[in-house]
C-alpha positions as CSV (number, residue, x, y, z in Angstrom):
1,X,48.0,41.7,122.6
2,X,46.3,39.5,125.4
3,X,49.4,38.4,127.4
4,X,52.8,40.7,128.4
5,X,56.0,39.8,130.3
6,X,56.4,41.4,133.6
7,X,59.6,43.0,134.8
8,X,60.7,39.1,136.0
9,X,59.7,37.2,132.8
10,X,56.6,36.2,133.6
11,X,53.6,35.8,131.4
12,X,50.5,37.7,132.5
13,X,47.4,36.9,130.5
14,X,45.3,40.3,131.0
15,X,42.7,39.2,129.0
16,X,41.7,36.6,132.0
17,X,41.6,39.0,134.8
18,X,38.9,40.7,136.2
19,X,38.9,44.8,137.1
20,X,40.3,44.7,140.6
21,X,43.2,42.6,139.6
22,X,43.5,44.5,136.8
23,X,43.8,47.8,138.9
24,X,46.2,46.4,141.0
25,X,48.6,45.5,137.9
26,X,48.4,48.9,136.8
27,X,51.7,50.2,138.7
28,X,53.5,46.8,137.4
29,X,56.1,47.6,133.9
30,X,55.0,45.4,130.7
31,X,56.6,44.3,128.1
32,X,56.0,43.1,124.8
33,X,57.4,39.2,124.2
34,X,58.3,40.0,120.4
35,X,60.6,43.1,120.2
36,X,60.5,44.0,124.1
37,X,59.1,47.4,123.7
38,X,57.1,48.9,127.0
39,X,53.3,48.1,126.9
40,X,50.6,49.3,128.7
41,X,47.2,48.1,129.9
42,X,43.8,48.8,128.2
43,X,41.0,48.1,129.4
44,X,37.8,49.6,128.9
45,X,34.2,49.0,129.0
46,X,33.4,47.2,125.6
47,X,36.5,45.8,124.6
48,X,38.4,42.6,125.7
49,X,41.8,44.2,128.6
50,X,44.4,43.9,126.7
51,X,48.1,45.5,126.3
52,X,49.1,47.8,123.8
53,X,52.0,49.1,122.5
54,X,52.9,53.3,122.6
55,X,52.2,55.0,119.6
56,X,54.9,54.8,116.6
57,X,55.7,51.5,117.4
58,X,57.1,49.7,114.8
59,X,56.7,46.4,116.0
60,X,54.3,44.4,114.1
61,X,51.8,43.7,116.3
62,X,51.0,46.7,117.6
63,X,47.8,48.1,117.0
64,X,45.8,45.0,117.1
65,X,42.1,46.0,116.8
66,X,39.4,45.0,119.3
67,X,38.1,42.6,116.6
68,X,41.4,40.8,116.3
69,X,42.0,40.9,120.2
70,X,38.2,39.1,120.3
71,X,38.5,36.8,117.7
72,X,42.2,35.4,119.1
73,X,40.3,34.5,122.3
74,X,37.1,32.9,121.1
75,X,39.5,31.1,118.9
76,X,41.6,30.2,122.1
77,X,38.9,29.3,123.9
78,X,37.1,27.6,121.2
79,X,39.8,25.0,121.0
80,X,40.6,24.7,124.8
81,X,37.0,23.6,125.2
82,X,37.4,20.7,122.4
83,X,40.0,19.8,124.6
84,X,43.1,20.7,122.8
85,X,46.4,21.6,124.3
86,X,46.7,25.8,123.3
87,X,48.3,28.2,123.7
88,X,47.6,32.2,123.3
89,X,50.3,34.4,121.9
90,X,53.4,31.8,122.2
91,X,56.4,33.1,121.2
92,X,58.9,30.9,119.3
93,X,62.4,32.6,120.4
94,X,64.3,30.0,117.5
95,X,62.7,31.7,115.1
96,X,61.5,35.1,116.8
97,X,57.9,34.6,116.4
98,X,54.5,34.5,118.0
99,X,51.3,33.2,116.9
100,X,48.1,33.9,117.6
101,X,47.4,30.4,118.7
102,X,50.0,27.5,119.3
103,X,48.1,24.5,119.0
104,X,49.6,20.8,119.8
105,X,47.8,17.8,118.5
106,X,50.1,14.4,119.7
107,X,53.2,15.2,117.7
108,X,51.6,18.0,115.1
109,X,53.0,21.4,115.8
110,X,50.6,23.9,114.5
111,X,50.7,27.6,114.9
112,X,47.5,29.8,113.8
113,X,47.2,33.2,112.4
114,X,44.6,35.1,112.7
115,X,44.8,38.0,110.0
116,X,42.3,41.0,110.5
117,X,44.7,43.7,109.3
118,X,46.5,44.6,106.1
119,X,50.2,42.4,105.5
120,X,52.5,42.2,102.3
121,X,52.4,39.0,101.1
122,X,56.1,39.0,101.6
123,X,55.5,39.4,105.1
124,X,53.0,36.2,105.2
125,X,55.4,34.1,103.2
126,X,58.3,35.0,105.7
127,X,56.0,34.5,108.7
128,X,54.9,31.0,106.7
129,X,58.2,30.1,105.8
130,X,59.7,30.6,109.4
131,X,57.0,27.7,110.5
132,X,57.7,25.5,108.5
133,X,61.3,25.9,109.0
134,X,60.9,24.1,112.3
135,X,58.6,21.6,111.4
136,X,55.4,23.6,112.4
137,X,52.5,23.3,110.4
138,X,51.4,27.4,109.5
139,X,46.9,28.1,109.7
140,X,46.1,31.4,108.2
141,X,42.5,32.4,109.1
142,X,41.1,36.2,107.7
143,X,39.1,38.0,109.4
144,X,35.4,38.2,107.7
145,X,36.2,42.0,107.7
146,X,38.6,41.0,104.3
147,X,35.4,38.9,103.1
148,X,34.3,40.4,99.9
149,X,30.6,38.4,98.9
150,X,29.2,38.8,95.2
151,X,26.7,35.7,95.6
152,X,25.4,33.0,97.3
153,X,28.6,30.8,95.6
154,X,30.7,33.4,94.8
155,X,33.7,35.9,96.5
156,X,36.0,38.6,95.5
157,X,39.4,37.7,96.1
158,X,42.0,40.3,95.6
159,X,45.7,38.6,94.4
160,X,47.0,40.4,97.8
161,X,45.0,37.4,99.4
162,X,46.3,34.4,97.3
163,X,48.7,33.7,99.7
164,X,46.4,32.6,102.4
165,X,45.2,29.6,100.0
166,X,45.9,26.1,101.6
167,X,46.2,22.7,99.9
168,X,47.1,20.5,102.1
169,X,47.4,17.8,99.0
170,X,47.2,18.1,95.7
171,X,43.9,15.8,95.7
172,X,42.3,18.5,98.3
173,X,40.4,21.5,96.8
174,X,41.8,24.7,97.3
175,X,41.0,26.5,101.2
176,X,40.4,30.1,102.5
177,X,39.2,30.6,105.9
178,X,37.8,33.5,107.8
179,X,36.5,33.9,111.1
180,X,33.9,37.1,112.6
181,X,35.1,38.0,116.0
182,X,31.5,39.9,116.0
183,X,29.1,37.2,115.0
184,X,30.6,34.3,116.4
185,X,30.8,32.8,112.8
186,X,33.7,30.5,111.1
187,X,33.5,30.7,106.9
188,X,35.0,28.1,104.8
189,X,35.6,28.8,101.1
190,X,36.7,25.3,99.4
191,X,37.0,24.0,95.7
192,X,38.0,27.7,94.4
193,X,37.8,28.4,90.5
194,X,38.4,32.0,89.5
195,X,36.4,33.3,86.7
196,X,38.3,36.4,86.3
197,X,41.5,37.3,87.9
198,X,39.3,38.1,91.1
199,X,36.1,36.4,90.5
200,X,35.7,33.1,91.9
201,X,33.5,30.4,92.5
202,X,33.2,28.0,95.1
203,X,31.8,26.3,97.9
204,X,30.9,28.3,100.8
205,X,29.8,26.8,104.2
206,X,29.1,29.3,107.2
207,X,29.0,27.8,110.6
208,X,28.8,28.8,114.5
209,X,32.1,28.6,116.0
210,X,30.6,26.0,118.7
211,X,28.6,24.1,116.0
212,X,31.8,23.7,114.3
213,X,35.3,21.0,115.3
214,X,38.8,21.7,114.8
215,X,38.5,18.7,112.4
216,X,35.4,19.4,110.5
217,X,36.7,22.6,109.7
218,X,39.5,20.9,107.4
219,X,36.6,18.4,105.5
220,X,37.1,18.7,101.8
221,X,34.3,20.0,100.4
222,X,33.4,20.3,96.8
223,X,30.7,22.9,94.7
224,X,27.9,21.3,92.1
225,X,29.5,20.7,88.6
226,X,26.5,21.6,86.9
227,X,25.9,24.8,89.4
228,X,29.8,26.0,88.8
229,X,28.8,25.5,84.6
230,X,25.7,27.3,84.3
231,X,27.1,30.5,86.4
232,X,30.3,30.7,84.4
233,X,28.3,30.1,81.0
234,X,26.2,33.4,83.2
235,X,29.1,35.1,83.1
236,X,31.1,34.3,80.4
237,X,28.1,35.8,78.1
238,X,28.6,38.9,80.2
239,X,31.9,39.3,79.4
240,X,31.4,39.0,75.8
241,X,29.0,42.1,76.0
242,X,30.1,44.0,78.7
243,X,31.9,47.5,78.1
244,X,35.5,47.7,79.2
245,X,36.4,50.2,82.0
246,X,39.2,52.9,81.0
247,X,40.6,51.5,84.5
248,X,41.0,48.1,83.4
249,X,44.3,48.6,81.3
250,X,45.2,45.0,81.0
251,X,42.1,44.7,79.2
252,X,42.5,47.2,76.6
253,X,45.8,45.9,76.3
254,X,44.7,42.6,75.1
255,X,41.4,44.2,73.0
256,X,44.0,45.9,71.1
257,X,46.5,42.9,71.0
258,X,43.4,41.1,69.2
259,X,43.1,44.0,66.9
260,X,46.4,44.0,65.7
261,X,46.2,40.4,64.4
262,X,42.5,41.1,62.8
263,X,40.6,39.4,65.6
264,X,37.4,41.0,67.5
265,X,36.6,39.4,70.9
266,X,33.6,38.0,69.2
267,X,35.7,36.4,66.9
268,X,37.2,33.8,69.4
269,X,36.6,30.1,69.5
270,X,34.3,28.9,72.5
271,X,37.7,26.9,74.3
272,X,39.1,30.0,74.6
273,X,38.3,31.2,78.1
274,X,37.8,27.7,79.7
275,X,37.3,27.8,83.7
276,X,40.1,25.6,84.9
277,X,40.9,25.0,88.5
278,X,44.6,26.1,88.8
279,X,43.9,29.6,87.4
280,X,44.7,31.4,90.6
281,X,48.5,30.4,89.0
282,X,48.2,33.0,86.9
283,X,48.5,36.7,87.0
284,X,46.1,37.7,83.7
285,X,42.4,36.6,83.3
286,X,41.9,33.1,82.0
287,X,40.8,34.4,78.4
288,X,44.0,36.3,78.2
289,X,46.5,34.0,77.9
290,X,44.1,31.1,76.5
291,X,43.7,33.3,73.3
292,X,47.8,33.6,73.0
293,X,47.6,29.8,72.6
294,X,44.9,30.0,70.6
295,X,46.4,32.5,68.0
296,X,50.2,32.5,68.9
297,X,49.8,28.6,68.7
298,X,46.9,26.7,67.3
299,X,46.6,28.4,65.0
300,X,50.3,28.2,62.9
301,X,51.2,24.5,64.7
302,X,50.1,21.3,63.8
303,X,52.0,19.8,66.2
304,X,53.5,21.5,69.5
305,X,55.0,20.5,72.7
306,X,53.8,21.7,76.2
307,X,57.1,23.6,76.8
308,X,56.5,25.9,74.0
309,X,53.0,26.5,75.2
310,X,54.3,27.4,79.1
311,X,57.3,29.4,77.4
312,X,54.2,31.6,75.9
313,X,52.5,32.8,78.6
314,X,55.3,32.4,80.7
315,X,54.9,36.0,82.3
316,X,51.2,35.4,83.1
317,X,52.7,32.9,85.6
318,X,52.7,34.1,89.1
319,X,55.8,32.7,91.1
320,X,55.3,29.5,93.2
321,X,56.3,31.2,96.2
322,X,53.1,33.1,95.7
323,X,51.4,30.8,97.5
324,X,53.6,29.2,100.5
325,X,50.8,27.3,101.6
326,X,49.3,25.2,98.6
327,X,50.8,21.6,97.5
328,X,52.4,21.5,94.8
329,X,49.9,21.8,91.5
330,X,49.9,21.2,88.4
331,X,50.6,23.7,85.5
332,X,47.9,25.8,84.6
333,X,48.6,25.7,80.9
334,X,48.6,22.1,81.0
335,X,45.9,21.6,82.6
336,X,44.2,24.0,80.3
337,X,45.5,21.6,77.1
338,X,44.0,18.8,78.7
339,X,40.8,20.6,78.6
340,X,41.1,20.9,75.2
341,X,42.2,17.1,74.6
342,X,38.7,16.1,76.4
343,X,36.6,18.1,74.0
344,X,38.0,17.1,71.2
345,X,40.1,20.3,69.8
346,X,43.6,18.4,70.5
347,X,45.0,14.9,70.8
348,X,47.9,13.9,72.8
349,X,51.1,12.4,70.7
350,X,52.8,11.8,73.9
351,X,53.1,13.2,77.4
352,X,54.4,16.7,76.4
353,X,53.0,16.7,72.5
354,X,49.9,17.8,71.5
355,X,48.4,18.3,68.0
356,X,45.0,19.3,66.4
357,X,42.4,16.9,65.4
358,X,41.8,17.9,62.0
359,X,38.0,17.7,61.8
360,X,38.2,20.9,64.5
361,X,40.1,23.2,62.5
C-alpha cells in the first residue's frame, strides 16, 4: 500500500517522499487503515516506497505487487492531472473499505479497483455490493497481466472474470478494462460475444494512459458486423471438425447426450449454435443448450411458450449476481428465439409464444 496511519492518525503517503525523508520515517510505527495491523516501509531501488504488511497477514491487501503499487499511482496521478478531485487508498470506515482510487466528479461518488491479483468472485461482488450500498458507483480495472490475447479481435476470458463486466445500460455494449503498470497502456474490450464459453470476440482499443480521458475511456464502442460473422463462420467450421479433448468433459457429456437420441454433431441444423450477445449468461457453450431446444423442443412442439424454453436450460443459467456490475439484460434464451424468428425458423404468436413456420421443418 502507498499511504499508512502514523501512531496519531495521520495519513503518510510514502509513495510521495523522497530517500532522506524516507529515512527519517523509518523509526516512526505504521499502521495499516483497513484491519490496523503494523506495517513497515519498503523501499528499494526499482520499485515505487511503499508499506507492507508482515508476513502471514491475512488482511487482504497485503502483498500488493510492485505492478499493482505502480499502476495505483499512474492511475492517481493520471486523473489528478485531468484535474479531477482523487484520492489514493481512501478508506470508507461505514462500510470498512478502501479503494484503490476515490474519485469525485460534482455529486458522482466513484471508487476504482485496480485488480492485478487473484480474488473469488464472491469477494468482488461483496467488495461491489458494499459500493453500491452507499450510493458509490464501483470501476473494476485488471491488470493486463490477467489479459489473455488469441487475435487481433479476440480474448480469452476465464468465467472467474465475468464479474468485472460493466453495462452501465442495457443499450451500452458489454466493458472489460485493463491497465499495464509497465507499459504505460489502458485496454478497453467493448461489444463482447463469446464464441465458446471462453472465447470471445470484440472490440479492442489500446491507448497511452496520457493519450487517453477519464471520459473517453467509457465511449461505447462497437466491432464490424460482417468482421464478428466471418470469424465465427472461421470458427464454427472448426468446431464441427475439431477433436474433443479427454479434458473437456462437458463436451463429451453433450457428444454422448446427442448419441443417445440418434444425433451426430454433424447432424445439427445450422441455428443451432447461433452467436448471440448475452451468452456470457450462461454457464455451457452456446451450441450446448441451443441443441436442447432444438431436440428437447422444436423438434416435438408445434407451438411453445418462452417459459418452457428457459425452464430447459435452466441450469446452464449462471446466477444474476454473477455479474454485480452489468444492467439488467435480457434472457439469453430469448434472445436466442428471436434469432430464430428473424431467419425465418419460428414466428411469434405473442410475446411469450413461439411456433415453427412450417415450410422450415
Amino acid at each position: 500500500m502507498l499511504n499508512a496511519f502514523n501512531h496519531n492518525g495521520e495519513v503518510v503517503p510514502i509513495w510521495k517522499m523522497n530517500r532522506q525523508q524516507i529515512q527519517k520515517r523509518r523509526k516512526e510505527t505504521f499502521y495499516c487503515p483497513s484491519c490496523k495491523e503494523l506495517v513497515i516501509i519498503k523501499a528499494g531501488v526499482k520499485n515505487t516506497p511503499h508499506f507492507a504488511h508482515k508476513a502471514k497477514s491475512e488482511c487482504i491487501h497485503s502483498g500488493e505487487s510492485s505492478y499493482h503499487e505502480n499502476g495505483k499511482k499512474d492511475l492517481y496521478e493520471w486523473l489528478k492531472k485531468q484535474g479531477y478531485q482523487v484520492d489514493l487508498e481512501y478508506f470508507l470506515p461505514n462500510i470498512n473499505q478502501r479503494p484503490d482510487l476515490f474519485l469525485q466528479i460534482g455529486e458522482k461518488q466513484i471508487a476504482i479497483e485496480y485488480q492485478c491479483a487473484s480474488i473469488s468472485r464472491e469477494e468482488v461482488r461483496m467488495r461491489t455490493k458494499g459500493y453500491q450500498s452507499r450510493g458509490i458507483i464501483p470501476i473494476w480495472i485488471l491488470g493486463a497481466n490477467k489479459l489473455k490475447r488469441i487475435d487481433q479481435h479476440s480474448l480469452k476470458i476465464r468465467t472467474n472474470e465475468h464479474p468485472f463486466f460493466h453495462q452501465f445500460h442495457p443499450s451500452y455494449p458489454l466493458s472489460i478494462f485493463y491497465y499495464c503498470s509497465n507499459t504505460k497502456r489502458m485496454i478497453v474490450y467493448q461489444d463482447i460475444t463469446f464464441f465458446t464459453r471462453t472465447k470471445t470476440f470484440g472490440i479492442l482499443k489500446s491507448f497511452t494512459i496520457h493519450s487517453l480521458s477519464w471520459q473517453e475511456m467509457f465511449h461505447p464502442r462497437y466491432h464490424n458486423r460482417n468482421t464478428c460473422h466471418a470469424s465465427w463462420l472461421k470458427h464454427k467450421e472448426k468446431w464441427r471438425l475439431r477433436p474433443v479433448s479427454p479434458y473437456q468433459k462437458q463436451e463429451i457429456a453433450w457428444r454422448q447426450w446427442l448419441y443417445i437420441h440418434q444425433y451426430h454433431i454433424q447432424d445439427l441444423p445450422s441455428f443451432v449454435y447461433l452467436p448471440i450477445s448475452t451468452q456470457f449468461r450462461m454457464n455451457s457453450s452456446p451450441w450446448i443448450w441451443q441443441s436442447r431446444i432444438y431436440i428437447d423442443i422444436l423438434l416435438t412442439n408445434d407451438y411453445f411458450t418462452l417459459n418452457q424454453a428457459i425452464h430447459l436450460v435452466q441450469f446452464h443459467l449462471h446466477p444474476s449476481h454473477h455479474f454485480p456490475l452489468v444492467n439488467k439484460t435480457k434472457n439469453p434464451v430469448h434472445e436466442y428465439l428471436l434469432q430464430l424468428e428473424r431467419i425465418g425458423i419460428l414466428e411469434v404468436v405473442h410475446p411469450n409464444g413461439f411456433r415453427q413456420k412450417r415450410t422450415t421443418v
